[in-house]
N, CA, C and O atoms as a printed pandas DataFrame, in Angstrom:
     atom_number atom_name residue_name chain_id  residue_number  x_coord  y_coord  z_coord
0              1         N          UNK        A               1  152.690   24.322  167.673
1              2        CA          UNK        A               1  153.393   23.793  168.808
2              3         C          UNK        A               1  154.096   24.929  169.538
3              4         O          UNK        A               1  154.621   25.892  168.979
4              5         N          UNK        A               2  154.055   24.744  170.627
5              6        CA          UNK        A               2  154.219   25.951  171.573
6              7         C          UNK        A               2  156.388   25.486  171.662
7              8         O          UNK        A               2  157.069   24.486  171.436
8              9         N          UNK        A               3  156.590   26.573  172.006
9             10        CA          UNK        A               3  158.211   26.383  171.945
10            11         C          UNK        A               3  158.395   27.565  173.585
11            12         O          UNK        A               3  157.643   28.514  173.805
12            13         N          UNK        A               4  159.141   27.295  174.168
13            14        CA          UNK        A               4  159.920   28.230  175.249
14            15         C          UNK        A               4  160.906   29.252  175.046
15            16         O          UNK        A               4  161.939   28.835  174.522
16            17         N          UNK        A               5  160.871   30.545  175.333
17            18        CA          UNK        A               5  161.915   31.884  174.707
18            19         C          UNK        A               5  163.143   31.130  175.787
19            20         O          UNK        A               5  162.696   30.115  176.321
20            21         N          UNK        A               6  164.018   31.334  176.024
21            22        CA          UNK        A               6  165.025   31.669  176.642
22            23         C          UNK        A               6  165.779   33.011  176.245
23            24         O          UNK        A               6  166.126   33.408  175.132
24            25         N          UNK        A               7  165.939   33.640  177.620
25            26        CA          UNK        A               7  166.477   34.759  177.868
26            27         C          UNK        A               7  168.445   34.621  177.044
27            28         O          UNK        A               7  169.326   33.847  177.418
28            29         N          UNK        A               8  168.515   35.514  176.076
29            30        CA          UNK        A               8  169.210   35.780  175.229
30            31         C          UNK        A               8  169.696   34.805  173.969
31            32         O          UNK        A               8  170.883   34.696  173.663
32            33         N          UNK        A               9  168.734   34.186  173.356
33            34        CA          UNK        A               9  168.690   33.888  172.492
34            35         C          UNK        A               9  167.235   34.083  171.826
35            36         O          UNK        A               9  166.218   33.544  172.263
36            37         N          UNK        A              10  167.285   34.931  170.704
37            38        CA          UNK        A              10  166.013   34.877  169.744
38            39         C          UNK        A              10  165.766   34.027  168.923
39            40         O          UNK        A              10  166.579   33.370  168.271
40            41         N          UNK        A              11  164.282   33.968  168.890
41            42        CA          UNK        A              11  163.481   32.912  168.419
42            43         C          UNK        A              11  163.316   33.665  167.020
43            44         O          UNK        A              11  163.220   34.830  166.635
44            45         N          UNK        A              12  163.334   32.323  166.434
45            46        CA          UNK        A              12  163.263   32.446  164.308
46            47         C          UNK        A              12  161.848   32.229  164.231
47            48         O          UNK        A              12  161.557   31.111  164.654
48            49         N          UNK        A              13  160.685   33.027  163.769
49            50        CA          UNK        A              13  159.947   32.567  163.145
50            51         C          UNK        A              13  159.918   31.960  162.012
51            52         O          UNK        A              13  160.746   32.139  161.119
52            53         N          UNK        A              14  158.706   30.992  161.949
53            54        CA          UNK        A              14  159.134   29.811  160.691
54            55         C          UNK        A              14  158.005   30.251  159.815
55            56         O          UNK        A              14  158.246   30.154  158.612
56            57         N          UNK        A              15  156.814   30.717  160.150
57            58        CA          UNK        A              15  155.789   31.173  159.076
58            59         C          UNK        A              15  156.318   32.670  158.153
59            60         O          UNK        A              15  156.863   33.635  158.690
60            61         N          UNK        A              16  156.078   32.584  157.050
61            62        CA          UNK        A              16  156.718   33.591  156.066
62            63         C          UNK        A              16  155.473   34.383  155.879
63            64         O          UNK        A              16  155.534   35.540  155.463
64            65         N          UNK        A              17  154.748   34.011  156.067
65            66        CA          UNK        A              17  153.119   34.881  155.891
66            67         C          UNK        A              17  153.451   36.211  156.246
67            68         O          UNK        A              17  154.129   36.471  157.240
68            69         N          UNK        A              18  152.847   37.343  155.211
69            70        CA          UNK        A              18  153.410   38.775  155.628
70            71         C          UNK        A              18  152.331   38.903  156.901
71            72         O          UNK        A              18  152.757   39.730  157.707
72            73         N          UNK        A              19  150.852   38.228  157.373
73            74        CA          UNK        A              19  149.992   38.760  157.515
74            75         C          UNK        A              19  149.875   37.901  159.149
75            76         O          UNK        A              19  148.976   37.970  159.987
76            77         N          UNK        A              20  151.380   36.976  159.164
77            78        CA          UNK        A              20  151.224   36.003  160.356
78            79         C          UNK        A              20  151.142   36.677  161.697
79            80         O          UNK        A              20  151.551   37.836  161.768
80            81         N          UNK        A              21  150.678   36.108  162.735
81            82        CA          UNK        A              21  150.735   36.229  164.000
82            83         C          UNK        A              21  151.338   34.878  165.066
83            84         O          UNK        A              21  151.501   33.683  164.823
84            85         N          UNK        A              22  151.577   35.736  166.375
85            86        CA          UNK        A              22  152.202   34.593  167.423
86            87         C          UNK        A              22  151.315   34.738  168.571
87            88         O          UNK        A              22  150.246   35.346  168.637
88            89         N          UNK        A              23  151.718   34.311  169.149
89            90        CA          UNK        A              23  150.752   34.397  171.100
90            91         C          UNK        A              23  152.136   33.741  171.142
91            92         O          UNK        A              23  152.765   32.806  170.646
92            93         N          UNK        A              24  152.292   35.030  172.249
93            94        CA          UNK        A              24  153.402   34.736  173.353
94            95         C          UNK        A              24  152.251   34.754  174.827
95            96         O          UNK        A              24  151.242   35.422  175.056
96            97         N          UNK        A              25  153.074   33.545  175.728
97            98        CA          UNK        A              25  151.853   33.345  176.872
98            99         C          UNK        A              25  153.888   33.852  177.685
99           100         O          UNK        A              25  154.978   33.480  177.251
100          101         N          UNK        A              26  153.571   34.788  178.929
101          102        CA          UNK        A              26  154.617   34.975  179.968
102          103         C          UNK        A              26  154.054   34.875  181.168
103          104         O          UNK        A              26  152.992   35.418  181.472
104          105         N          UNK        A              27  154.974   33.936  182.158
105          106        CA          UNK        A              27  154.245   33.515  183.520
106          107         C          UNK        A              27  155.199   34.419  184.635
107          108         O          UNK        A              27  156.297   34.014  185.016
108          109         N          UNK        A              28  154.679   35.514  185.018
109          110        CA          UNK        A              28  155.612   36.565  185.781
110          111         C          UNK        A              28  155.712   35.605  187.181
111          112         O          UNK        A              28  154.943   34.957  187.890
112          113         N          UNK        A              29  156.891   35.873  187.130
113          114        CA          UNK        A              29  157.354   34.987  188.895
114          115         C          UNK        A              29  158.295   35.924  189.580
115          116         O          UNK        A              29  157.755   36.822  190.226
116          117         N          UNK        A              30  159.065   35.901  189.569
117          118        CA          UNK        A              30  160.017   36.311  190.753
118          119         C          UNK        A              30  161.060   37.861  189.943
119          120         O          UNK        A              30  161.574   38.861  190.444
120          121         N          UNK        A              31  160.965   37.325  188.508
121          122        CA          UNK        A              31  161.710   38.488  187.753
122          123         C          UNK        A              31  160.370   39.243  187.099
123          124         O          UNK        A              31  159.389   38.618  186.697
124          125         N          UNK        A              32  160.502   40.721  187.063
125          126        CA          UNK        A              32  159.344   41.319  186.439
126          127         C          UNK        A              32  160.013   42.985  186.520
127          128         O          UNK        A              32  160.829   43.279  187.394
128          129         N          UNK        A              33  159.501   44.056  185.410
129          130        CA          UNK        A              33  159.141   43.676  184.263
130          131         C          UNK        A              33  160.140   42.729  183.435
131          132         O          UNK        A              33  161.366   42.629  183.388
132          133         N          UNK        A              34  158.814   41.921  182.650
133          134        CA          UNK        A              34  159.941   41.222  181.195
134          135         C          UNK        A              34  159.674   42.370  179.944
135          136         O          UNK        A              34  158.767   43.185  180.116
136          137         N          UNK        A              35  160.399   42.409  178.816
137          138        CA          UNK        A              35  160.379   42.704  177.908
138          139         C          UNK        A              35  160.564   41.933  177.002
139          140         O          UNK        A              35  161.414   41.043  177.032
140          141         N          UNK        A              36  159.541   42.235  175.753
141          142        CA          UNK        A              36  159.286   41.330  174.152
142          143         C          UNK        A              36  159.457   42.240  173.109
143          144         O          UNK        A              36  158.774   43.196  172.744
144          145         N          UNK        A              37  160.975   41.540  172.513
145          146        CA          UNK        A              37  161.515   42.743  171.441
146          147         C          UNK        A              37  160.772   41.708  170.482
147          148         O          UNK        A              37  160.011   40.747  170.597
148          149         N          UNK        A              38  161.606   42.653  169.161
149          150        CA          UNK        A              38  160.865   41.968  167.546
150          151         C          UNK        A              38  162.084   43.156  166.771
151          152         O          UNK        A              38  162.399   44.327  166.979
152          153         N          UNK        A              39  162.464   42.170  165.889
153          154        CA          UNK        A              39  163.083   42.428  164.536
154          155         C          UNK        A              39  163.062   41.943  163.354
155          156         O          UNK        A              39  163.049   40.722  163.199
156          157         N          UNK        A              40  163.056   42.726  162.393
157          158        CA          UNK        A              40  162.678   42.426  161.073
158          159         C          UNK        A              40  164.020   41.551  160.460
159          160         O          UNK        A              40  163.779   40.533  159.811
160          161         N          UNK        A              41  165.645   42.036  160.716
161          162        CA          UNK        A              41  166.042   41.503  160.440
162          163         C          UNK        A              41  167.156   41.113  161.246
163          164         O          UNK        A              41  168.303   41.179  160.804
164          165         N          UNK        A              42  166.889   40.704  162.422
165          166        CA          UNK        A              42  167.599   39.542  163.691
166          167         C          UNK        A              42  168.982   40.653  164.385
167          168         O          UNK        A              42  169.711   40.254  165.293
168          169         N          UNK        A              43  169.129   42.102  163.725
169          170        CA          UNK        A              43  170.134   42.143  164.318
170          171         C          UNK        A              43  169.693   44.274  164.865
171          172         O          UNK        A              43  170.444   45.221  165.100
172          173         N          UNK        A              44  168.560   44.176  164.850
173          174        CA          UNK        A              44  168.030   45.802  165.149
174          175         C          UNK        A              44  167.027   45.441  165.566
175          176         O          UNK        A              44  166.144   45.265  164.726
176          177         N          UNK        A              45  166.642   45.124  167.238
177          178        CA          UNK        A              45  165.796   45.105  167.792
178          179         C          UNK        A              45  164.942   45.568  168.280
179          180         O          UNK        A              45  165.690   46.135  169.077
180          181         N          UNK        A              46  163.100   46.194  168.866
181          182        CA          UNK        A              46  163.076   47.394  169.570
182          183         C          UNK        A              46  161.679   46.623  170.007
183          184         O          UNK        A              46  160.945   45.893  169.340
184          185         N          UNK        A              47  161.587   47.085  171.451
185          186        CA          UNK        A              47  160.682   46.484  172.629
186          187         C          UNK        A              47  159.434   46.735  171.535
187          188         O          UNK        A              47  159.161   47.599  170.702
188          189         N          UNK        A              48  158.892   45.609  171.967
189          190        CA          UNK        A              48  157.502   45.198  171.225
190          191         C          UNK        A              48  156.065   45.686  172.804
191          192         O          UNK        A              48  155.195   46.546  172.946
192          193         N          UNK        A              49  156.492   44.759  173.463
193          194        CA          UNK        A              49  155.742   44.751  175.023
194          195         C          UNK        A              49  156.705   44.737  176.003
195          196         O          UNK        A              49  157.850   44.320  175.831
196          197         N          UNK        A              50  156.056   45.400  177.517
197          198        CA          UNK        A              50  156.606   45.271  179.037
198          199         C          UNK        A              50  155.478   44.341  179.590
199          200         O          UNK        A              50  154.312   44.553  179.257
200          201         N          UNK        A              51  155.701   43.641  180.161
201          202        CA          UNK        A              51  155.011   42.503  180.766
202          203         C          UNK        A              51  155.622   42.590  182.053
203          204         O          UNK        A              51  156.797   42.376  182.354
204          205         N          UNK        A              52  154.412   43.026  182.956
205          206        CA          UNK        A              52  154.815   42.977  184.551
206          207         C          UNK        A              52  153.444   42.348  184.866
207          208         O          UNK        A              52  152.937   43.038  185.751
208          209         N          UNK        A              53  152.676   41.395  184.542
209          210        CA          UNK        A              53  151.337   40.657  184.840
210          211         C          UNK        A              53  151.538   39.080  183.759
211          212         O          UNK        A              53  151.731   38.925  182.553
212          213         N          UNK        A              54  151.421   38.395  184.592
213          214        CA          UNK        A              54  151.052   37.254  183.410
214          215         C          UNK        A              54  150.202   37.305  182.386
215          216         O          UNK        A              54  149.227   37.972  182.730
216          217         N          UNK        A              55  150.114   36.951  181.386
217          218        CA          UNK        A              55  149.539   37.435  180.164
218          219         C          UNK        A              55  149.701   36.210  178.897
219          220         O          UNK        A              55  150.697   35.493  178.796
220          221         N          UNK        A              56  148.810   36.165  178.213
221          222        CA          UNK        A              56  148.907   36.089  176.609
222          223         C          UNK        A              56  148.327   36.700  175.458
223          224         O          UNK        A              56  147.153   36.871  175.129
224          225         N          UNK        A              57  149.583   37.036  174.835
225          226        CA          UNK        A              57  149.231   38.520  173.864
226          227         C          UNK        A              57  149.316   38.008  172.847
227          228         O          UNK        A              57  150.165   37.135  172.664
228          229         N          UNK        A              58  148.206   38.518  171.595
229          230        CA          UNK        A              58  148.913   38.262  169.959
230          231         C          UNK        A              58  149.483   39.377  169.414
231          232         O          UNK        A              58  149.041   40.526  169.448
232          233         N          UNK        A              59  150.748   38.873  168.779
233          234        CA          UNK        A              59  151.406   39.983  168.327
234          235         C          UNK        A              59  152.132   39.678  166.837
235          236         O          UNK        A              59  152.799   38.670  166.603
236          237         N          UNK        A              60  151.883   40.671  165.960
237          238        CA          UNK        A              60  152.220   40.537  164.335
238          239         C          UNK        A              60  153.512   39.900  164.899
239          240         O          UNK        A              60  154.048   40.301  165.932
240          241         N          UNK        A              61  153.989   38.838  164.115
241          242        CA          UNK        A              61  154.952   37.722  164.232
242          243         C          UNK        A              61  156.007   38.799  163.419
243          244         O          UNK        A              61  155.719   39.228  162.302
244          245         N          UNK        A              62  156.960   39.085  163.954
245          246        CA          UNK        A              62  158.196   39.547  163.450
246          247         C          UNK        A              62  159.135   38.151  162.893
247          248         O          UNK        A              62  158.866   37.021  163.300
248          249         N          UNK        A              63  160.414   38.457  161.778
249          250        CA          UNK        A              63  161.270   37.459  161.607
250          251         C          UNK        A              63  161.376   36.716  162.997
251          252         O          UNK        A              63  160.916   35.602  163.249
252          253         N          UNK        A              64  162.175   37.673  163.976
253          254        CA          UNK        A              64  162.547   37.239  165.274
254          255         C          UNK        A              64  161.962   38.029  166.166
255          256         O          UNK        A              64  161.505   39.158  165.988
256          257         N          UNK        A              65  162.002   37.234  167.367
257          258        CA          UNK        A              65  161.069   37.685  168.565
258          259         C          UNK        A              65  162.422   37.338  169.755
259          260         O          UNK        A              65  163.224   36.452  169.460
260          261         N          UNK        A              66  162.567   38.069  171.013
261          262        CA          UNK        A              66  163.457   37.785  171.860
262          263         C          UNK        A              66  162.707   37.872  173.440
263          264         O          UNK        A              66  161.627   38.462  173.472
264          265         N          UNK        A              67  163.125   37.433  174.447
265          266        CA          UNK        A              67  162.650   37.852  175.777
266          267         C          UNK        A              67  163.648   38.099  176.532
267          268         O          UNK        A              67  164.553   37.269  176.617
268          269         N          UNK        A              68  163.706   39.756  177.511
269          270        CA          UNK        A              68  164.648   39.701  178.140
270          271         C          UNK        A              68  163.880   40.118  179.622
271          272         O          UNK        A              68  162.683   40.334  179.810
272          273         N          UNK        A              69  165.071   40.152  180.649
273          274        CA          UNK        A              69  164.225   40.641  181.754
274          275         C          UNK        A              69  165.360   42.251  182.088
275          276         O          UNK        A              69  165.476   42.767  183.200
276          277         N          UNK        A              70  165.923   42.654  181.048
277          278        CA          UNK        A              70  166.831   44.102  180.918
278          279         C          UNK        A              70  165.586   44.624  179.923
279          280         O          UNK        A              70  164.885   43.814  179.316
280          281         N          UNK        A              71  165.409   45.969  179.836
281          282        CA          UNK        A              71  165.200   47.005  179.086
282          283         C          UNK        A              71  166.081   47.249  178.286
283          284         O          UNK        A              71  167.202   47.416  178.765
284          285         N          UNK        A              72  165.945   47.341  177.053
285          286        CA          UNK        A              72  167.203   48.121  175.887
286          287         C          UNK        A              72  168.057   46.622  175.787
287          288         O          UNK        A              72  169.233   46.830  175.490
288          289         N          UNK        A              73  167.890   45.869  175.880
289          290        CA          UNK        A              73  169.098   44.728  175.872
290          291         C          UNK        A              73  168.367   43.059  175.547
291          292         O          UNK        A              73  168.270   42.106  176.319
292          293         N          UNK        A              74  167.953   43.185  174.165
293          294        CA          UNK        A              74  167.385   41.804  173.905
294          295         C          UNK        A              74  167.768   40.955  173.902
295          296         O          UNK        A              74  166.980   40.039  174.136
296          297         N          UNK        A              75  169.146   40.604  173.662
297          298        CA          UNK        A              75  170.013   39.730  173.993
298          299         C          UNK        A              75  170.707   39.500  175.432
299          300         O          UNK        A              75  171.747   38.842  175.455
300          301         N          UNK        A              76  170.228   39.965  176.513
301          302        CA          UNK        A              76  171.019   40.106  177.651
302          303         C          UNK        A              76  170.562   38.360  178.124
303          304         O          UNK        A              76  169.445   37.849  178.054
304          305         N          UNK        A              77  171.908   37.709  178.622
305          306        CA          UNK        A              77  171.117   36.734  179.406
306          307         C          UNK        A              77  170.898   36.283  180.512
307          308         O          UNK        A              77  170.974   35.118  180.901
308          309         N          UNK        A              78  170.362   38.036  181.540
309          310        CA          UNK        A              78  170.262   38.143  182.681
310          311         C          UNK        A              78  169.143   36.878  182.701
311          312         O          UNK        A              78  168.691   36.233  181.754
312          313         N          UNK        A              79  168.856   36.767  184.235
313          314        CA          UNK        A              79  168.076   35.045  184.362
314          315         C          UNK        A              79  166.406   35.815  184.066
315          316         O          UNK        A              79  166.164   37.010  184.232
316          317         N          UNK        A              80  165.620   34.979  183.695
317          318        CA          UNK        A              80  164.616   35.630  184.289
318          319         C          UNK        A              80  163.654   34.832  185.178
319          320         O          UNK        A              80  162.445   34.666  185.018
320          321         N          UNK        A              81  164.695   34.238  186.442
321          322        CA          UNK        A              81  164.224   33.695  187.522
322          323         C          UNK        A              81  163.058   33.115  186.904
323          324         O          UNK        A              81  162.807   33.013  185.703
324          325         N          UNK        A              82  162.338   32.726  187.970
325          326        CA          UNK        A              82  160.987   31.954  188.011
326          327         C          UNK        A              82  159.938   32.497  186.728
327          328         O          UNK        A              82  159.034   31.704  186.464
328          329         N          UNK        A              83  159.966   33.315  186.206
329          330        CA          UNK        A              83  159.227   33.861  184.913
330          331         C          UNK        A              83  159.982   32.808  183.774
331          332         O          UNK        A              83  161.111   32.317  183.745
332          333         N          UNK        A              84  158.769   32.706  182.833
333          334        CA          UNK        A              84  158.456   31.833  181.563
334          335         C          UNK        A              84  157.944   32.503  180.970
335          336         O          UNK        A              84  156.938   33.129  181.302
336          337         N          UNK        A              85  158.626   32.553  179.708
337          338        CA          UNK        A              85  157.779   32.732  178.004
338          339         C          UNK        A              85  157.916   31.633  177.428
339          340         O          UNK        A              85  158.841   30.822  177.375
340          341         N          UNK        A              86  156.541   31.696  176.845
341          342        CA          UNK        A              86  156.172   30.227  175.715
342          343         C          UNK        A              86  155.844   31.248  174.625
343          344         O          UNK        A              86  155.526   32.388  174.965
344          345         N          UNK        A              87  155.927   30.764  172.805
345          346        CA          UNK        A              87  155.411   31.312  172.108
346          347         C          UNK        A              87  154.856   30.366  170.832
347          348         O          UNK        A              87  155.678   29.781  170.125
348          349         N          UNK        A              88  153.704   30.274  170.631
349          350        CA          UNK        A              88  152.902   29.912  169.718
350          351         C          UNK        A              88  152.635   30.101  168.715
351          352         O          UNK        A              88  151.404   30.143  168.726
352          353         N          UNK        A              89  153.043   30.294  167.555
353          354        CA          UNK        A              89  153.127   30.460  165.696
354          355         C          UNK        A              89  151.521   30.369  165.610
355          356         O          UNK        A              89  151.094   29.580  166.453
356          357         N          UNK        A              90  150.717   30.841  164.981
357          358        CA          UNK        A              90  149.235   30.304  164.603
358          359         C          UNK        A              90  149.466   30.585  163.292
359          360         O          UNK        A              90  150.093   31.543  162.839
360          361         N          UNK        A              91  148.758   29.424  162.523
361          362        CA          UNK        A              91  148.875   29.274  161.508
362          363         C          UNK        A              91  146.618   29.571  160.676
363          364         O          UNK        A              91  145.579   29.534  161.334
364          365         N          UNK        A              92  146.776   29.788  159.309
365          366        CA          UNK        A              92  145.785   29.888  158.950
366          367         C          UNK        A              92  145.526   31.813  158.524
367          368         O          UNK        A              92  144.563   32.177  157.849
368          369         N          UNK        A              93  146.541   32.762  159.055
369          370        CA          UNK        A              93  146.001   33.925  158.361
370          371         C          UNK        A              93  146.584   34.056  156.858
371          372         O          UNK        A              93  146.227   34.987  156.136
């Protein structure tokens, strides 16, 4: 089930699988670049992807995953206007 990031709050992954993956889908609108951090343990973050094109990427599922539309600042909760992140858990690796 697909879930929505909001800009400064990180998302918990729920699969424990060392070997899991996500698809994050981002719909660039009006704010761009976004940035997609990842941390192992929710509180040392470091840019995963820059997303300035709409896109859906798979990416090794970290504990936590964040979306910001700041550089260096995963928690910022500048807006990110008309841009959307959705992110998708896949299950089965």
């Amino acid at each position: 089930m697909a879930t929505s990031l909001t800009a400064g709050t990180p998302y918990k992954t729920a699969n424990k699988k060392s070997t899991s993956k996500v698809l994050v889908q981002v719909n660039v609108g009006d704010t761009q670049p976004l940035y997609i951090f990842g941390s192992l343990d929710g509180t040392n973050y470091v840019e995963l992807e820059t997303v300035t094109t709409s896109v859906i990427k798979e990416v090794s599922a970290c504990p936590y995953i964040s979306i910001s539309a700041t550089t260096n600042d995963y928690d910022s909760t500048a807006s990110l206007g008309t841009s959307t992140a959705t992110i998708h858990e896949l299950s089965g690796y």
